[in-house]
C-alpha positions in Angstrom: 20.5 -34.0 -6.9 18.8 -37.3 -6.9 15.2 -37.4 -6.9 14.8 -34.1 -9.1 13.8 -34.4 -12.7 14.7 -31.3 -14.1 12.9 -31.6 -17.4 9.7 -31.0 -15.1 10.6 -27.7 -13.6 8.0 -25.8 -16.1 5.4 -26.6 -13.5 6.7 -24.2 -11.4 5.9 -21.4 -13.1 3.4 -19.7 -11.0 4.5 -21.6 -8.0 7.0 -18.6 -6.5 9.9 -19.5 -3.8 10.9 -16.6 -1.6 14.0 -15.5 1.2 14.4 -12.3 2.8 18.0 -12.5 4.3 19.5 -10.1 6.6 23.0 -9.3 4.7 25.0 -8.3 8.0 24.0 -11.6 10.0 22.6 -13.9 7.4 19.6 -14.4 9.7 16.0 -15.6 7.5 13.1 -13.6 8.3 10.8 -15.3 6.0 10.6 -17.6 3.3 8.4 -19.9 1.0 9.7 -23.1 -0.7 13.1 -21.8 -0.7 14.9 -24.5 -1.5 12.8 -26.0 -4.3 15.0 -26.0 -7.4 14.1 -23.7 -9.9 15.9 -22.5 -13.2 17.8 -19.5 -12.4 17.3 -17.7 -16.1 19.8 -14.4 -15.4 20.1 -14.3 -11.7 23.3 -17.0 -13.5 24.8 -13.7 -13.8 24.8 -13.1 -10.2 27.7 -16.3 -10.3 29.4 -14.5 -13.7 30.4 -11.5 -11.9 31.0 -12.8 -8.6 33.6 -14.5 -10.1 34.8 -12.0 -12.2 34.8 -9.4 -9.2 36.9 -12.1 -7.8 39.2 -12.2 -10.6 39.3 -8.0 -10.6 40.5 -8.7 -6.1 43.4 -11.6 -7.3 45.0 -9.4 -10.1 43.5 -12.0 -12.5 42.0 -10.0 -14.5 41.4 -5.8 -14.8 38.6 -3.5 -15.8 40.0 -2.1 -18.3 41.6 -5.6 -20.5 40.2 -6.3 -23.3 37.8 -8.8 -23.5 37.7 -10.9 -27.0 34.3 -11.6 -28.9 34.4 -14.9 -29.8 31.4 -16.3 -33.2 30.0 -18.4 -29.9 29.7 -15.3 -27.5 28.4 -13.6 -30.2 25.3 -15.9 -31.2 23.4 -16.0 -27.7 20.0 -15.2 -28.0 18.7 -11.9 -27.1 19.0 -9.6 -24.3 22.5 -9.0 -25.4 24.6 -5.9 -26.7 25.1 -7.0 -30.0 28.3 -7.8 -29.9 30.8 -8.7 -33.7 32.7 -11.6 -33.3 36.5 -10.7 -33.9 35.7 -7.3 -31.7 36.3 -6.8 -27.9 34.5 -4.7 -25.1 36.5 -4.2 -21.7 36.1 -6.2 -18.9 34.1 -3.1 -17.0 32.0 -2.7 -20.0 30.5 -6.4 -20.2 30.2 -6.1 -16.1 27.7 -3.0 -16.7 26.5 -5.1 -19.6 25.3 -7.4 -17.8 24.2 -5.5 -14.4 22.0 -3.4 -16.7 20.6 -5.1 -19.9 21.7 -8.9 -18.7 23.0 -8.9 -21.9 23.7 -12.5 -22.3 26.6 -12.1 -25.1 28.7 -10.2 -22.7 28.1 -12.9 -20.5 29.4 -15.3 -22.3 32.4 -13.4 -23.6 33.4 -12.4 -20.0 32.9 -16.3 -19.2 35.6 -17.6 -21.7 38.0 -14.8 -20.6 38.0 -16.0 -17.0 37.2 -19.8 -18.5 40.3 -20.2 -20.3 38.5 -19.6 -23.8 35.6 -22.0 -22.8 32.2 -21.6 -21.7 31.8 -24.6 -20.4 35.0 -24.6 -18.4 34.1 -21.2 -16.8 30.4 -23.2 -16.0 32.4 -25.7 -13.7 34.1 -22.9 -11.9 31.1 -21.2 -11.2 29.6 -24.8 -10.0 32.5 -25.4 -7.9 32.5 -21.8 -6.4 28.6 -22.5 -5.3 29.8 -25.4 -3.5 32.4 -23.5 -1.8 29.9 -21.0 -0.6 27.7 -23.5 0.4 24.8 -23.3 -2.6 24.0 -27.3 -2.4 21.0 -26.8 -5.1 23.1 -25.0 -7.3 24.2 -26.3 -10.8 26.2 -23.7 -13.9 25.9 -24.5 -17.1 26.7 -21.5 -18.4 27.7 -18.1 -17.8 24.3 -16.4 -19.1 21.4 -18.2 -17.7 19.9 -19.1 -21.3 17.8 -22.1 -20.8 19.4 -25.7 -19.6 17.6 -28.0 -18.0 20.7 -29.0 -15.6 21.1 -25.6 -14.8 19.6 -25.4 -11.4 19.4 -23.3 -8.4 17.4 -22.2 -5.0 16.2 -19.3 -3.5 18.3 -19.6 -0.5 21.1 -20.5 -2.7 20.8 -17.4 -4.9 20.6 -15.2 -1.3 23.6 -17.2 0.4 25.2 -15.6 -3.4 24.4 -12.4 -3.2 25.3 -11.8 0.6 29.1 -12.7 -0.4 28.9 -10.7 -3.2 27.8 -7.7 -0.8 30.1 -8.7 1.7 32.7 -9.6 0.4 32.9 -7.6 -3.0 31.8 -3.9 -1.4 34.7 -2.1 -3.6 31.7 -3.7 -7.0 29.1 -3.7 -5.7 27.8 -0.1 -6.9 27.1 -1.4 -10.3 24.2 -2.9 -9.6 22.7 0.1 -9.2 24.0 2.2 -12.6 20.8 3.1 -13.8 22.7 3.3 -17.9 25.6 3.3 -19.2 26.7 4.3 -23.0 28.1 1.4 -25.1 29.4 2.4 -28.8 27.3 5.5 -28.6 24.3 4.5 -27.2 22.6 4.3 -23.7 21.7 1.1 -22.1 18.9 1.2 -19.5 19.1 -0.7 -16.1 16.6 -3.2 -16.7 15.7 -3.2 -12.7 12.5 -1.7 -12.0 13.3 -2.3 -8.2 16.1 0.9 -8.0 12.9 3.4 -9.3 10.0 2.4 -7.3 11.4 0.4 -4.2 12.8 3.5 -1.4 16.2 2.0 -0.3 16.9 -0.6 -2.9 20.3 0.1 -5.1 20.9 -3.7 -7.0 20.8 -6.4 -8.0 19.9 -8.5 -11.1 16.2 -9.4 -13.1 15.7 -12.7 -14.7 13.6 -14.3 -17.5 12.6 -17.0 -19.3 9.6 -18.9 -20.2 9.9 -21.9 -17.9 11.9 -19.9 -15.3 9.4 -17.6 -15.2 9.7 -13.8 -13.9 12.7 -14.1 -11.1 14.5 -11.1 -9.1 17.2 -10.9 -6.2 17.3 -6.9 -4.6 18.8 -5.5 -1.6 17.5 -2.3 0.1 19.0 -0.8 2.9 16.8 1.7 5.5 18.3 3.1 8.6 21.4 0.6 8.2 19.6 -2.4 7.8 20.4 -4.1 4.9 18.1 -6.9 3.6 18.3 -9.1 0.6 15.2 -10.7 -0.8 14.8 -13.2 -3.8 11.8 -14.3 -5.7 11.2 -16.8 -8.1 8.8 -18.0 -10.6 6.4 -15.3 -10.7 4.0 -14.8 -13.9 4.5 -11.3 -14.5 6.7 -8.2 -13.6 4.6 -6.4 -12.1 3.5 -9.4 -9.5 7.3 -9.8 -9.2 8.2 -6.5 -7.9 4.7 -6.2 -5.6 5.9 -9.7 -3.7 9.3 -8.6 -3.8 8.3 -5.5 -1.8 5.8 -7.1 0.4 8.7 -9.3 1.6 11.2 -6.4 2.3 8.5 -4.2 4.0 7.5 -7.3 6.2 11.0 -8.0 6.8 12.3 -4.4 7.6 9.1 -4.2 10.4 10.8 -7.0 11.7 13.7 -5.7 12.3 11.9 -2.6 13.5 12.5 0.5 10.5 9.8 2.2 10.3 7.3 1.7 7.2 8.5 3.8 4.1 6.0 5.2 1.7 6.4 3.5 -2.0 4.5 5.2 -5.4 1.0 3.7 -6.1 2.3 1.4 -8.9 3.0 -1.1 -7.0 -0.5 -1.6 -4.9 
């Protein structure tokens, strides 16, 4: 995008973009710099399994195929399952791997099956499929989020996303809200704080990183209503999830659901 200096996005840390979507008629009910570009950090992941989900729909791929670890899957930085290079994990297991601990190794992994056996390949894909869907402030450079500062997106980008993934993807879309799952013996936590203290949310996806800052995209539903909100740049979790349910309260009065009471944690 001309005019943007990526390098410079730090700033915006702080500085939060928000959308609250309806997901039936993709009608905004509110909003706050929503198209600014902003670093996505993990909400990436959002574009991983979209695309995988896609690949599960054409036959391309199945949950259960093996899904090699390559040395270069295996050396992202942390969250990540640990993975050994020369081992695999199935296609459904680096899906929940990266619904509930964004574990950026699975990520990556799941990327170079669907990539061909390259990251980077997989990150034009997932560029080219944001065009397709109509994400204009959207740039992949990977399959995990980790930092790169051509790796761009927008709020209203990131809830144009996650609509067609709702939409479109119904048959997948109940992993967002697995609260664990147990890989190689051990349980991993859904890193979500939405699905415990937000009444009607059930997915989607946290993300992190220092010059990202503290990002989210959830959907609730309440007296079938669905709504999708998405916030960016926030400086802490806790601020995170109280905007993020100030928006979906505010947006559920306006399509008239009565208020729900939510624990005191987030006050």
């Amino acid at each position: 995008m001309a005019g943007f200096a990526p390098r410079a996005h730090a700033q915006y840390v702080g500085q939060i973009s928000s959308i609250v979507m309806d997901a039936r008629t993709g009608a905004v009910l509110s909003q706050s710099s929503p198209d600014l570009q902003r670093y996505p950090a993990s909400l990436t992941k959002l574009m991983t399994l979209y695309l995988a989900f896609k690949g599960l729909r054409t036959g391309q791929i199945t949950l259960d195929q093996t899904v090699p670890v390559s040395a270069h899957a295996a050396s992202m930085e942390p969250s990540k399952l640990g993975l050994v290079p020369g081992t695999y994990l199935t296609v459904e297991q680096a899906i929940l791997g990266l619904v509930t601990k964004s574990a950026n190794d699975a990520a990556c992994a799941l990327g170079e099956l669907l990539g061909g056996g390259s990251e980077d390949r997989f990150a034009d894909l997932m560029t080219g499929q944001a065009r397709a869907l109509g994400m204009t402030r959207t740039t992949f450079r990977n399959a995990s989020g980790l930092p790169d500062p051509d790796q761009m997106t927008s709020a209203r980008d990131l809830a144009l996303l996650t609509r067609q993934i709702i939409t479109e993807f119904p048959e997948y879309y109940h992993y967002f809200s697995v609260p664990a799952f147990y890989f190689h013996g051990r349980q991993v936590p859904n890193h979500d704080p939405m699905l415990r203290i937000y009444p009607g949310a059930d997915g989607l996806k946290t993300g992190y990183t220092a010059i990202a800052g503290r990002n989210l995209v959830t959907s609730a539903i309440r007296d079938n209503v669905r709504l999708i909100g998405v916030v960016l740049g926030a400086r802490s979790n806790p601020q995170r999830s109280a905007i993020m349910a100030s928006i979906l309260d505010d947006g559920f009065r306006d399509e008239g659901v009565a208020d729900v009471r939510r624990p005191l944690v987030l006050a």
